[in-house]
N, C-alpha and C positions, 0 to 999 in steps of 0.2 A: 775727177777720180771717183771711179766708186766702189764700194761693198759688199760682198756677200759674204753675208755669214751664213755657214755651217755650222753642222754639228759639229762634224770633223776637223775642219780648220776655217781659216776668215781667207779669204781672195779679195786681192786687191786689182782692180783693172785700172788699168792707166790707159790712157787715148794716147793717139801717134803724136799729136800736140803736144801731151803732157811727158812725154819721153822726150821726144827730142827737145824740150826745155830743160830737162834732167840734162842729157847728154851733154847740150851746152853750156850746161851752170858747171860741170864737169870738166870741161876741156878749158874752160877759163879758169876754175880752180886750178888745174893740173899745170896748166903754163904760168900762173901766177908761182904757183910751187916749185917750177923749174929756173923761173927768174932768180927767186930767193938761190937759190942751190948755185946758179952760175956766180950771184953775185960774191957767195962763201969760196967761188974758187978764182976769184978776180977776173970773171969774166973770159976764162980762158976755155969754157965748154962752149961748143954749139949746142942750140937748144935743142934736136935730139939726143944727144949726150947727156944731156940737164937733165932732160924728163926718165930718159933710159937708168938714171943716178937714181933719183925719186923714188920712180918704180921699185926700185932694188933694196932704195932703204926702206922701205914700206914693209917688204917683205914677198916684194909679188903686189901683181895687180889686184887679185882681188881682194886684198888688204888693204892696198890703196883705195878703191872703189868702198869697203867699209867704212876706212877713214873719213872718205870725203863725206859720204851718207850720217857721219857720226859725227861730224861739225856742220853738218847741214841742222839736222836736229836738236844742237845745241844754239845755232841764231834764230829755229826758231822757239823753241822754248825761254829763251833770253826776250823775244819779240813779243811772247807771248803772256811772260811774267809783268811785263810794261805795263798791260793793258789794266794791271789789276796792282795796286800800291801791296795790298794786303798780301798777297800771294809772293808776290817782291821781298819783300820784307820777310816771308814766312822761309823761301828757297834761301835766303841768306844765313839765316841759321840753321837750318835743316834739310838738304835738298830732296830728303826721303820726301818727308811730312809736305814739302811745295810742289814734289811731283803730284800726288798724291790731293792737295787744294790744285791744282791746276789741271786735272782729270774731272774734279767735279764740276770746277768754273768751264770747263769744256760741257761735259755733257749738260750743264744747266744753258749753256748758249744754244746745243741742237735740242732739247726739249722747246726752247721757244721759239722752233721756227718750225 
């Protein structure tokens, strides 16, 4: 994945690779999601039914689609907080103040490469 920054905005390019790894970290979310949902109605949905449910309670798909992007970013920030005790420690009482150490402990990792 890479970068351009603008004045105007930042652009983000993602490769056919790196999408279609989204797309299927996506559809495995989404039928994990539809499983949960079949097994709340005792298994009595087909899993288009399940996922057409999901969909619905989400609010729409691309609610869904932010959802899933907004639990992505929270395993990796949980992933991310690991690597560093301090920062760990710092997100559990404040999650401003650890986003916030854990923006610097990033940029201090891309300054050393």
């Amino acid at each position: 994945m890479t970068t351009k920054d603008n004045s105007d905005n930042n652009n983000i390019t993602i490769t056919t690779e790196e999408r279609i790894k989204i797309n299927v970290n996506y559809l495995d979310w989404l039928y994990a999601k539809s499983r949960e949902r079949k097994k709340q109605n005792k298994g009595q949905l087909d899993t288009q039914r399940a996922i057409e449910l999901v969909i619905m309670d989400a609010g729409g798909e691309k609610a869904l689609k932010e959802l899933f992007l907004k639990e992505q970013d929270e395993k990796t920030i949980d992933e991310l907080t690991k690597l560093n005790p301090i920062i760990e420690k710092t997100f559990k009482q404040d999650r401003e103040a650890g986003l916030q150490a854990l923006n610097e402990f990033i940029a201090n990792l891309e300054s050393s490469y």
